[in-house]
Structures are given as C-alpha cells and as structure tokens.
VONU-137256 format. One record per residue: x, y, z of N, C-alpha, C, O in turn; residue in one letter. Coordinates in steps of 0.05 Angstrom, whole numbers, plus 5000, padded with zeros to 4 digits. Each point is the difference from the previous one (the first is absolute). Layout:
XYZXYZXYZXYZA/...
***
This chain:
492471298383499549725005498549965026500950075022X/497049824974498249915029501749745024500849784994X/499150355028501749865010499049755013497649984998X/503349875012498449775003499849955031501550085017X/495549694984499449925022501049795014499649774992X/501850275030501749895020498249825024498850145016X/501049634986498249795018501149815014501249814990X/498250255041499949855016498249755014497850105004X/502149625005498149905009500549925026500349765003X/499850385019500149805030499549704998499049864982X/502150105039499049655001496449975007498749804994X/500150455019497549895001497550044983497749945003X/504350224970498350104979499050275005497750064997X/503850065009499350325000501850104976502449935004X/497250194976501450084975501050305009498850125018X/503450004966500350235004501850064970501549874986X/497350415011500650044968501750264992500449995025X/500650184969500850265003500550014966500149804985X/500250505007500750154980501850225001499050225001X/503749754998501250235012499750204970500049894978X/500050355023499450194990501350235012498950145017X/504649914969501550035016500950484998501750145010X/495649904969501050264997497850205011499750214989X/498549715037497850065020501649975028501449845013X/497450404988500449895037498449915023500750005024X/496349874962498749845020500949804992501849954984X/495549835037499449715004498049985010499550065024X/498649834957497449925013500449674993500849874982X/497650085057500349785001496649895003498450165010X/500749614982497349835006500249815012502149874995X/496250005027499949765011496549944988498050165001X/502149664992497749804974499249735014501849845006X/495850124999499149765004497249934978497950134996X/502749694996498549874980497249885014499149775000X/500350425008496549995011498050235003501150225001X/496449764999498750274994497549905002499449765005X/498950484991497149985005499449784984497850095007X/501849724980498949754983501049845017498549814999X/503350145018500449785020499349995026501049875018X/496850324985498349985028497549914986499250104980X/499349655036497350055011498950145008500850175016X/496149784970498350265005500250115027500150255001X/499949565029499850125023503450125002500350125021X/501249874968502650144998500450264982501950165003X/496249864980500850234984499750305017498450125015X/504549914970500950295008502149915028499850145020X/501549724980502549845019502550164989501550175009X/498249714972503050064981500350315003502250075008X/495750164986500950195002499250145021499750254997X/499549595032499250195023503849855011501150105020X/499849764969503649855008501650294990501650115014X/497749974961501050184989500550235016502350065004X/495950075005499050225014501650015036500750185015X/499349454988501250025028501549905000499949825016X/502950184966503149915001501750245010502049995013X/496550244976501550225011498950205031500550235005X/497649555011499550125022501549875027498849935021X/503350064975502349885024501249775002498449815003X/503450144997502549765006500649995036499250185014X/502049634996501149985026502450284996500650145019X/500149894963502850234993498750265007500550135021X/498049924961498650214977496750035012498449824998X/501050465015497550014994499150204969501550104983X/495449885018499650174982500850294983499950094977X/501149995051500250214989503550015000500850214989X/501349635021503050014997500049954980501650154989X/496949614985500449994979498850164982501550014980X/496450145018500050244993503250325005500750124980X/500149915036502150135008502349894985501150144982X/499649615024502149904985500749994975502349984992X/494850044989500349954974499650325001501950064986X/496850215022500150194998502950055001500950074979X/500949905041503350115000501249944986502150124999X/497549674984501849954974499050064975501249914981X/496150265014498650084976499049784984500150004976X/498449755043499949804977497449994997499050205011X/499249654978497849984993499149655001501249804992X/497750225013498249735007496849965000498550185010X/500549604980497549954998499549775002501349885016X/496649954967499549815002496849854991498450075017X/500549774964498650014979498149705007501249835013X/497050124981499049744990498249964988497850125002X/503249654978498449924977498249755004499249915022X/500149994951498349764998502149735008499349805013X/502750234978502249785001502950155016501949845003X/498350335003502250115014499750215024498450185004X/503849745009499350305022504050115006501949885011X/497750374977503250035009501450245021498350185000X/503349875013500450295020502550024983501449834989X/498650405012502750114979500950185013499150035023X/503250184965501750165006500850114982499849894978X/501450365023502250124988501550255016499150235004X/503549665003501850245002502850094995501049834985X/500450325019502950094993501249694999499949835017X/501450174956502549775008501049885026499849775010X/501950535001501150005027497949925020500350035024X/497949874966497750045035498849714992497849935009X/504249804967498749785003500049875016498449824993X/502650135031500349875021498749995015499549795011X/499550444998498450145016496749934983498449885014X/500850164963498249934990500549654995498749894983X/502250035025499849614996499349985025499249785006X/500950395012500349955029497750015015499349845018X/499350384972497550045001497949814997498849895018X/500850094948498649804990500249825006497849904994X/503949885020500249795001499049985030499149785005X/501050405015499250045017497150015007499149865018X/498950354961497449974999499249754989497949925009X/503549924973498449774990500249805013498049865003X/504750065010500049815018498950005027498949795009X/501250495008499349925027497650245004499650125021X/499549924962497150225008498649725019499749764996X/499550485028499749785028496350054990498649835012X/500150314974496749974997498050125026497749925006X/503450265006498950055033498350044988499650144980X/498149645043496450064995499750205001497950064988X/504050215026498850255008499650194981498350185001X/504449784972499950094981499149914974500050124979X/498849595026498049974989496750134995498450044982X/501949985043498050145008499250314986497850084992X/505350085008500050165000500350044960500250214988X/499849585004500250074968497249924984499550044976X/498849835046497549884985498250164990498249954984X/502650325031497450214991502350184974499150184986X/503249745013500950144973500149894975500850134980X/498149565019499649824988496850014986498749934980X/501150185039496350054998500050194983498649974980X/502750265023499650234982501249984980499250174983X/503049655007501149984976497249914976499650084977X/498849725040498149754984497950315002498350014981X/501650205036497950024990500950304981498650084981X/503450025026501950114974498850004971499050194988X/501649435003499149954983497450034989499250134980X/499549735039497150024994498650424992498450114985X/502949965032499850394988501249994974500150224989X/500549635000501950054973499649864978501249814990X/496050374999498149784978501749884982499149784994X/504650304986501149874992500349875010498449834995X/503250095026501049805010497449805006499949804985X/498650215031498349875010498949804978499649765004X/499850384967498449844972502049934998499549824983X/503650175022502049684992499949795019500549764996X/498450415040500549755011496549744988500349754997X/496950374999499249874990500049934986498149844997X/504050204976501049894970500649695015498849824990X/502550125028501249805010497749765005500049794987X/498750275026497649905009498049914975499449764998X/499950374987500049904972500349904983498449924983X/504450055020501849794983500949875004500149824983X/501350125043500749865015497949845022501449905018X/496850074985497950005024501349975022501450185010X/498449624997500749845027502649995006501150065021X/500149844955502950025005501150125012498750205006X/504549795006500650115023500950254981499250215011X/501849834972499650224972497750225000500250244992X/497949655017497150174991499250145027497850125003X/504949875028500350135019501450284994501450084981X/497850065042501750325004502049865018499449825015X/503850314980501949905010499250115029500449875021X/498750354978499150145027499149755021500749955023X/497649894958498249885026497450155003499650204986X/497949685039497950155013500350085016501849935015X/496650264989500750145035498649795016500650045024X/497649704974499549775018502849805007500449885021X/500950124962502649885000502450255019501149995022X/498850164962502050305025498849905022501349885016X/496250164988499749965029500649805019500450025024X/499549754959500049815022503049924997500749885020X/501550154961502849925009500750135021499450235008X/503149495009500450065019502849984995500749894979X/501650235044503049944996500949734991501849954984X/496349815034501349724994499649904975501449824989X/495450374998498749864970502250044982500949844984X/500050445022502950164981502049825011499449764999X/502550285010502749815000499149654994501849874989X/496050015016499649814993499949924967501449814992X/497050334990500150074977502950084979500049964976X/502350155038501250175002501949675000501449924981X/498349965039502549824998499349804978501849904987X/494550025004500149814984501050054970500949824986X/498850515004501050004977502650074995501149944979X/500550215045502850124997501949794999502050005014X/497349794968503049895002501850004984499750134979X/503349715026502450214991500050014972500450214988X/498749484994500250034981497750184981500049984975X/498850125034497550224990500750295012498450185001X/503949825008501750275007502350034966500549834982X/500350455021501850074982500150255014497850105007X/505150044997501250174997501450134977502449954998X/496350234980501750184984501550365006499250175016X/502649874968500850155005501350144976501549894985X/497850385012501950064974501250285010498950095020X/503150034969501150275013504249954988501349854985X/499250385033503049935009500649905020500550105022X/499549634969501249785028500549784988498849954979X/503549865034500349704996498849825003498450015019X/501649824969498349755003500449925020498250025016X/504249864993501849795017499250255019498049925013X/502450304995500350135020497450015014499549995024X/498450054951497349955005499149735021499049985022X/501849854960499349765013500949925035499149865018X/502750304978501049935027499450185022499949915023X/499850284973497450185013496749845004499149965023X/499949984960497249915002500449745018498649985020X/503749784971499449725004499949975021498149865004X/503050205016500249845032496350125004498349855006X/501550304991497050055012497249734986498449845010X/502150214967498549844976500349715006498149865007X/504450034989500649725006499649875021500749774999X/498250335024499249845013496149925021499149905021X/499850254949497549964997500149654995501349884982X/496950025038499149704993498250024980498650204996X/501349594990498249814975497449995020499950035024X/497549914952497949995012498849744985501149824987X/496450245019498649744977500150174985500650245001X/498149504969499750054977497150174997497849935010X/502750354971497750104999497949874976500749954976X/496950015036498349914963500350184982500250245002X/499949584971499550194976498050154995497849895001X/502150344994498450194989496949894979500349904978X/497450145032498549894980499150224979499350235005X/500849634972499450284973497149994997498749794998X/500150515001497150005005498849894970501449954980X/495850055022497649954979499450165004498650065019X/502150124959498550234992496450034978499149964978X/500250155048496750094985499850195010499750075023X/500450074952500450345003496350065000498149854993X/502050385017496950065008499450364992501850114987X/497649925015498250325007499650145034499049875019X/501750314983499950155031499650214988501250104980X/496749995037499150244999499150115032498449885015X/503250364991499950085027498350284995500450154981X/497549905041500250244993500550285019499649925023X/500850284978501950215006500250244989500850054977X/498150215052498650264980503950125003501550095018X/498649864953502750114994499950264975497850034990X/504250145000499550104985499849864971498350064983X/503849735016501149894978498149694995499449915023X/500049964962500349715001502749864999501450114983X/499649745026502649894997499649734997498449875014X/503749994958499449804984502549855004502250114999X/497349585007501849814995499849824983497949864999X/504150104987499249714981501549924999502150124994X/497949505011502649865003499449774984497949884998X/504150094994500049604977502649955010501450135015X/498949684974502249694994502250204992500050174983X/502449755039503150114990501249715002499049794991X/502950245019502549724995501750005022500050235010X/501749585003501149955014502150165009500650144980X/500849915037503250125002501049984981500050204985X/501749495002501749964993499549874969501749894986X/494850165006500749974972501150134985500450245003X/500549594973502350074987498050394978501350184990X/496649825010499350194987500350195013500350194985X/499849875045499850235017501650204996500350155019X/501849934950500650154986498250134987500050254998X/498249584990497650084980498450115018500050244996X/498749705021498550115013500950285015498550205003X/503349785002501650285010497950284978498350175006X/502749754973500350164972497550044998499350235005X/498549564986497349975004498350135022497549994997X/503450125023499350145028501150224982498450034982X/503250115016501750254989498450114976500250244996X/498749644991498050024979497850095006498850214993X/500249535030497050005009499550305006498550174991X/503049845024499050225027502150085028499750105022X/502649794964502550025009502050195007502049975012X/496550354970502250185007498350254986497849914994X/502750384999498150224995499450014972498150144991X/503749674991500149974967498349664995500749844982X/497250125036498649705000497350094991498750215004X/500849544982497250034987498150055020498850214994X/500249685029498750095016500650345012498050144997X/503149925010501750195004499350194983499150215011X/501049774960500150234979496750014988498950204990X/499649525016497950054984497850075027498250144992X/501749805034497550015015501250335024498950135018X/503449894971501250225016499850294987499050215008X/502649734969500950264981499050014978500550194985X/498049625008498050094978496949995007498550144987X/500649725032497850125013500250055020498049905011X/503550215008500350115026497449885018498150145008X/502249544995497549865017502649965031499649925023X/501650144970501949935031502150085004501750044982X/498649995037502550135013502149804999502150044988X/497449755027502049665009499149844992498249895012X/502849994961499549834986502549864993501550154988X/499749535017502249874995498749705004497949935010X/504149934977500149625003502549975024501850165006X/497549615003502149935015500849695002498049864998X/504349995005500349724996501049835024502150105010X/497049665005499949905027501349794990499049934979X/503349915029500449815000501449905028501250135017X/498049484982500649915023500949754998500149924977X/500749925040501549714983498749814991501149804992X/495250265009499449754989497650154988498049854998X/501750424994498550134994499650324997501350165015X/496949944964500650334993497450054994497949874997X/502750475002497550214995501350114986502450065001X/494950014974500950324988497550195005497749925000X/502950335005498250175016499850294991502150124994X/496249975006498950344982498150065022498149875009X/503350414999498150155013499550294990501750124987X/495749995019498250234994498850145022499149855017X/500850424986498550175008499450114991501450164987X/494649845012499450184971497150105025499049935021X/500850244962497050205004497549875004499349904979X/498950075042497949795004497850004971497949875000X/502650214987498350014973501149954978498650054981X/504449825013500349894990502149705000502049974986X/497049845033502249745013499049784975501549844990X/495850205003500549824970500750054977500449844982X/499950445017501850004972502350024996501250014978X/500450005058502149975004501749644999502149924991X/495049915025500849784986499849884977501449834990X/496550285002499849934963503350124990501149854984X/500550375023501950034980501949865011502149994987X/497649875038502949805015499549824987502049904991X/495549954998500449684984501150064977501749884987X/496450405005500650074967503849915003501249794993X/500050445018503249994994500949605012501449874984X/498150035032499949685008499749824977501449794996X/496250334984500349834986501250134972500049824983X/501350455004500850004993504249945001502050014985X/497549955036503249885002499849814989501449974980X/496549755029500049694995499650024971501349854986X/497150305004499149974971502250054978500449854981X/501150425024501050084977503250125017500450135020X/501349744959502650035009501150375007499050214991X/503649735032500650304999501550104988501949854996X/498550474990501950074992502749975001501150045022X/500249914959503149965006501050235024501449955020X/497250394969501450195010498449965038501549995019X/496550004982499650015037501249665006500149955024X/500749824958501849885016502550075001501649875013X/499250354974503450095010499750205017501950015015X/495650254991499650055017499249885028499850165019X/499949664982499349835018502249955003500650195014X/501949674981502949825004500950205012499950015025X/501450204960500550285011499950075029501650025018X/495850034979498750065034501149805024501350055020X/497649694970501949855025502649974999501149935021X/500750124956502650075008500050245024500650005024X/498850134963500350255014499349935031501949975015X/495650004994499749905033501949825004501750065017X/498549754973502249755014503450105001501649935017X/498750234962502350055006501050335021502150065012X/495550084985500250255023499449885027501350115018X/497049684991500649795025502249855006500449875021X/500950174961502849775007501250235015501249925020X/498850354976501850125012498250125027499650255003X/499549575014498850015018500849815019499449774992X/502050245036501349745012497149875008499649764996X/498350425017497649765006498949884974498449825000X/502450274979497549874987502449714987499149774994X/503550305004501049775000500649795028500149764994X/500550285034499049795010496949965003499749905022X/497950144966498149954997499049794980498449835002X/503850284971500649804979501849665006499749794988X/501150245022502449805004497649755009499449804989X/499650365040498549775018497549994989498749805008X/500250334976498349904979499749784979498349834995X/504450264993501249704983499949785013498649824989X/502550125034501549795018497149945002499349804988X/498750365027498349875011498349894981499049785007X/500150344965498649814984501849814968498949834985X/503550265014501649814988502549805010501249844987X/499050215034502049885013503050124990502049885005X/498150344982503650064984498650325004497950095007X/505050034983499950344982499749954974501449844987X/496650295005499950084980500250244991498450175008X/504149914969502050174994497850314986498149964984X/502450245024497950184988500749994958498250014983X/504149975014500449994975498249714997497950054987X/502249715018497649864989497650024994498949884982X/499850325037497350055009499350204970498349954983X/503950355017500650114975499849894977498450104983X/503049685012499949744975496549944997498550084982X/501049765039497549934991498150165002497949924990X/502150365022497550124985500550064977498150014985X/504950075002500250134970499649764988500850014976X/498149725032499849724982497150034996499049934978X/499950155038495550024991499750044967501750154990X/497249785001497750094976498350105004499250005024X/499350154957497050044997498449775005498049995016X/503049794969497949725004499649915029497949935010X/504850095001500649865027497950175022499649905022X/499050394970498750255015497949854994498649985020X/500449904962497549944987498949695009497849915005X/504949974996498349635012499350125022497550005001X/503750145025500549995016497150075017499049895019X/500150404960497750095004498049804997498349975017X/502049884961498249804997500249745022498149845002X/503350155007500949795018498150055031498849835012X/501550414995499050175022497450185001498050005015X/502850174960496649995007496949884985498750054979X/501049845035497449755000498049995000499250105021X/499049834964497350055012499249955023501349855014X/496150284995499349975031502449965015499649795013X/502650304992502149985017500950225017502049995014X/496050264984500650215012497850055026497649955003X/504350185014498750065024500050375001501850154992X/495749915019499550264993499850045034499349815015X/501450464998498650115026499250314994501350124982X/497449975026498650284995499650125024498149885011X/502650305001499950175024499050254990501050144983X/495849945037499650324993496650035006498749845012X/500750354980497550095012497849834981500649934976X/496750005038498549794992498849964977499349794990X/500650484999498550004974502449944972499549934977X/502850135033502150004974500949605011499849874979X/500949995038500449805005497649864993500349794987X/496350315022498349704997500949984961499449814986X/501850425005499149924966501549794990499249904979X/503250015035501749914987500649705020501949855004X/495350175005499749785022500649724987502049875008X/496050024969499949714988501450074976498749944980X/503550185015500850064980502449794995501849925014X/497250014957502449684989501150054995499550224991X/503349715003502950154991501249764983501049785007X/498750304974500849774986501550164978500050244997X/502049514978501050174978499349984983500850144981X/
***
C-alpha cells in the first residue's frame, strides 16, 4: 500500500509535504519555489539560474567550502536544478543525518549573503556552462527548437541566459530579483525517506515561518505560438534535427495518453521512430520524441542525428510516422506495450526517495493535492486506441510544426524552405 502524503501550511504560505517510506534508510529532502526562467524579462534572463548556482556560495554561518565539507562528512549529496517554471536545491542523506541536512538547506536558501566577490568569481563558470552547450550540437538544436516555437516568449529563452546578461548582473540585480519572486507562498518544502512528518515540520518551521509576504506576483502570460523554421549552420559531423508541434498543458486530463503516445512515438528502443529510421535503416544513431508540458502550455518534440546526406529523408520519414499515428489507429498489442512500459518506469521510481519527493512537490505545485501513484496506474490502463488517435489528431496540425536544423552548409541549405505539413 502506497503510503500517503502528509501536509503542512505555515501561516505565511510556505507548504511542506513529506512521504514517509519507512523500509529505506534515506531522506531526500527539496526546497521548491514556483519560479523559473519564463518569469524573468528579457534583460533578466538567466537570474533564476545564475540564483541557482549562488545559494551554495556562502551564508553569514557557512562558507563555500564548510558546506561542501559538511555535506561530505555525512555522505550526503546535494544539488540543485532550474527549470522553465521551477527552481529547486535538494538533498539526500542517511536518515540519522536529517537534521543536520534541514540545517543546511535552510541555511543556503535563506541567508546566502550573494558576496559581489563570489559573484564575481562564478560568472566565468556560468559562461562556460552556456558555452558547454553551445559545443554540444544535441543540446544546442533543442535550445533553438525553443526559439522556433516558442519565439519571443520567455519559453523560446535558454534557461542559461546570454553571456550579455552574465555579464552585466550584479550582486544587488541577484538578491533583488531573488526577493521579488521568492515568496513564501511560491516556496514548498518536500520530503520523502525515513522520517516524521511532525518531526519534520518542526525541524524546517522556525527557519521557514518567518519569511515575510511580498507583493503579488503577475500571472504568467501564455505564448502565441508561430512556429517557424531555423536553420543554423555548423561544420559538424552529423546534421542534427529538431521538430516541435502542439503538446498540452500540465494538467490536462489526457496527459496519460500522451505519456503512451510519446512511448510509441519515439519513447523508448521498441518505438516506431526508433525501429524504423534506426534499425531498419540504420540513418541514426539518436533518434527519440520527447513531451514538454507547462501550465498554460506544451510541446511535443522528435529529435535526429543523421548523416549530412541524408536530413530530408530523415524528415520525410518523421512526418511519414506523424502522420501515420493521426491517420490510422494503433495496435491493441504496442498499446499494452506501451501501458506496460510506463508501469514499469513509474513504479521502479517510486522506489527512489528523490524521485518521490520530486513527485509529491510536483503534484502540489501543478495540482494543488497528491495524486496517488495507483491512480495515475488506473488512468493509463483507462487509454484506448481511439483516445491515442483523437489525440494525435488533436495535436498534430497542419502547419503547426517548428523545425531547427544544425550542421554543415550544404546538408542544412537543403532543408532550408522546407514545409512541414501532414
């Protein structure tokens, strides 16, 4: 029996959630604020995660490197992540060492003091992450997938940011930024492991509860999407292919179906993409779909690396399989292979303490409750074939796809004005 989620709310709206999971001997703990790269302005982008990068470079307590040491002497592990809509610092260590890990964290998030000096001193590691990417023709043809599909929107940004923006933040631009989005009620604390709720809470609260209220943050605006064509070019070995359309929100009610529909697409090593542009004509090495959702908006997304001599017949067979999903229903047997499969991931993650406090403050943050893994179980074994098939039809669209193409000039100019349609 899945055990259930246990919730706290301070008086100033800081939530705190736990999952005890009582036959492990960790606890990984998350501190979650419900802000991220889509809630900076353009002259802000890349705030959220240059904040990221400097929560763990000193407290009035704690310098850099004691909290490094500290979390080394108790074997714990720590990191820390940001998204389009979230940014979280986490943990995990021994049961016995939760105290000590609440102690910490709550320490870097509340009083990281921001010294210009170590500001200073992270801007050029900030620099090399962005340009990291940019060396890394996969990665790089997703960050202009974004740009594509997203344009302008604060969506169609690298969470990275520019290195014109790295450069010019300063300590005050960061903690200033830093206080307008961190407020309490856009905080959550989860936690899953062997530990108490009540014991939990009372550990975290005196630190948490007495964060002041701020103003009200504006609502999020949902982009207009006019997906386009990008074509970069770049003496690479490979061409590398993005193609993105219309997904669906967080919390629509299909985002079961779509699960399954990704798992199909190009979702796992037994996927039509997968079996036909991989293993029956060996045009690529890394070939998969992938699915974006956000609270007022989604992507569905297929990437390729194929041989500069052949990126259009690589996209000719991505619409081909695109539009034979929409057209013609799927097998009973790859939708129970499909059901299958995500049992299998969702329930070999449960027995993972990060990936269940990861889950918890996931729920919270885009449904407001837990939602029980045996439900989640229910409704994918509830899909149809039909329900695979509106869905496709629902999503993919004519003229609704955004294409980017990265690679050397003569395999990119071909696929330059190229229409993508179904």
């Amino acid at each position: 029996m899945e055990n259930s989620v246990n919730k706290t709310v301070l008086t100033n709206g800081v939530r705190i959630l736990t999952q005890k999971v009582p036959h492990v001997r960790s606890v990984s703990m998350g501190v979650w604020v419900n802000a991220g790269a889509r809630d900076e302005k353009p002259a802000q982008s890349g705030l959220s995660h240059f904040i990221e990068h400097m929560i763990f470079k000193g407290t009035r307590k704690r310098d850099a490197l004691l909290i490094a040491k500290e979390f080394d002497a108790i074997g714990g592990q720590t990191n820390a992540f940001t998204s389009m809509e979230c940014t979280c610092y986490h943990a995990k260590v021994l049961d016995m060492h939760l105290s000590k890990m609440v102690d910490i964290l709550s320490d870097i998030f509340l009083n990281s003091e921001f010294n210009p000096i170590e500001v200073e001193k992270e801007r050029p590691v900030i620099l090399q992450e962005i340009g990291m990417i940019e060396d890394s023709p996969e990665e790089w043809v997703h960050t202009l997938l974004l740009k594509s599909f997203w344009g302008d929107h604060p969506l169609g940004r690298s969470i990275l940011g520019t290195p014109e923006n790295i450069n010019r933040f300063d300590a005050d631009t960061i903690k200033d930024f830093l206080r307008s989005q961190y407020q309490p009620d856009h905080i959550l604390i989860s936690a899953a492991g062997n530990m108490d709720h009540d014991r939990f809470v009372d550990l975290i609260a005196p630190a948490f509860e007495i964060i002041p209220p701020g103003r009200q943050l504006p609502d999020r605006l949902p982009p207009d999407i006019n997906p386009v064509n990008q074509i970069c070019e770049r003496d690479t070995e490979q061409v590398h292919i993005c193609l993105g359309t219309t997904g669906i929100i967080t919390t629509d009610p299909r985002r079961y179906t779509l699960s399954i529909m990704n798992a199909i697409l190009g979702g796992n090593m037994s996927s039509r993409l997968f079996q036909e542009i991989r293993e029956r004509r060996g045009l690529a090495y890394s070939v998969y779909s992938f699915a974006s959702s956000y609270e007022d908006t989604g992507m569905l997304g297929i990437y390729a690396g194929v041989s500069p001599d052949r990126p259009e017949m690589v996209i000719d067979l991505l619409m081909e399989e695109l539009n034979r999903l929409r057209a013609i229903p799927i097998d009973s047997s790859d939708l129970i292979n499909a059901k299958q499969y995500l049992f299998g991931n969702i329930l070999l993650s449960s027995e993972n303490t990060d990936n269940l406090m990861s889950r918890i403050a996931q729920n919270e943050i885009g449904f407001g409750q837990d939602i029980p893994i045996q439900r989640v179980l229910d409704e994918i074994e509830s899909v149809t074939e039909d329900h695979v098939q509106e869905l496709a039809q629902s999503v993919l669209r004519e003229n609704r796809f955004a294409l980017s193409v990265l690679g050397p000039y003569s395999a990119v100019n071909s696929v330059a004005k190229r229409n993508l349609g179904l």
